[in-house]
C-alpha positions, 0 to 999 in steps of 0.5 A: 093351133093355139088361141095365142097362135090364132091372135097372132095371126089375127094381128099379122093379117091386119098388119099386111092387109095394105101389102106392107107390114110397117115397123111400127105395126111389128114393133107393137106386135112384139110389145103386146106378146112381151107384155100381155096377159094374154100371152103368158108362157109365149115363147117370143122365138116362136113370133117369126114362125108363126108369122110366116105360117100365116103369111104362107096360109094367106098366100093360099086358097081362101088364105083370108077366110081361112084365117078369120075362120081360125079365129072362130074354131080355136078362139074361145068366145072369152077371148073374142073381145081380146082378139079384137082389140089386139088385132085393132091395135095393129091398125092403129099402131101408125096413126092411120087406119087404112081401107084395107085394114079396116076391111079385115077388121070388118070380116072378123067382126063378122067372125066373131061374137062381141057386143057393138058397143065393145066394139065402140070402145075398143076401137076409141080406147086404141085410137086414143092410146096411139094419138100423136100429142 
């Protein structure tokens, strides 16, 4: 398990947290593996599957608490912060941030150690990047 493969992870749980993955959701999770740092050296073929290893380990026992916990074994804490931001860019990817995202997102606060006030500005830098003119 790879941090790359756990961030993903991180992103498709928010995305299917409200039991449907919207277009928008997925179309940003391509962008960010096609234009971020953070996923240099990513082979964009292997999105599907590692996208369905999560969903297959979310269908399990524990399937959420084993994923979050994911985040906590194989995220070095440099990276804690960037998987946040990528995970709340998911939720906020179609204008609203519904209940259930905003729960999972809560879990892996919980998970992981990031300053609130990065919290703060992660969440608000996202809002306004997706904010309809």
């Amino acid at each position: 398990m790879t941090a790359q493969d756990v961030m993903i992870y991180l992103m498709v749980v928010v995305s299917a947290s409200d039991n449907r993955m919207a277009d928008p959701e997925l179309q940003r999770i391509g962008f960010i593996i096609r234009a971020l740092p953070a996923f240099d050296g990513f082979d964009e073929d292997d999105l599907i599957p590692a996208a369905q290893a999560c969903q297959k380990m979310l269908a399990g026992p524990n399937g959420l608490d084993s994923v979050l916990d994911l985040a906590r074994t194989h995220l070095p804490k440099k990276l804690h912060d960037t998987a946040y931001a990528l995970a709340f860019e998911i939720a906020a990817a179609d204008r609203f941030e519904r209940p259930e995202e905003l729960r999972v997102l809560e879990l892996l606060r919980g998970r992981l150690t990031i300053e609130p006030s990065t919290i703060e500005a992660i969440e608000r830098a996202a809002r306004i990047r997706h904010r309809p003119v």
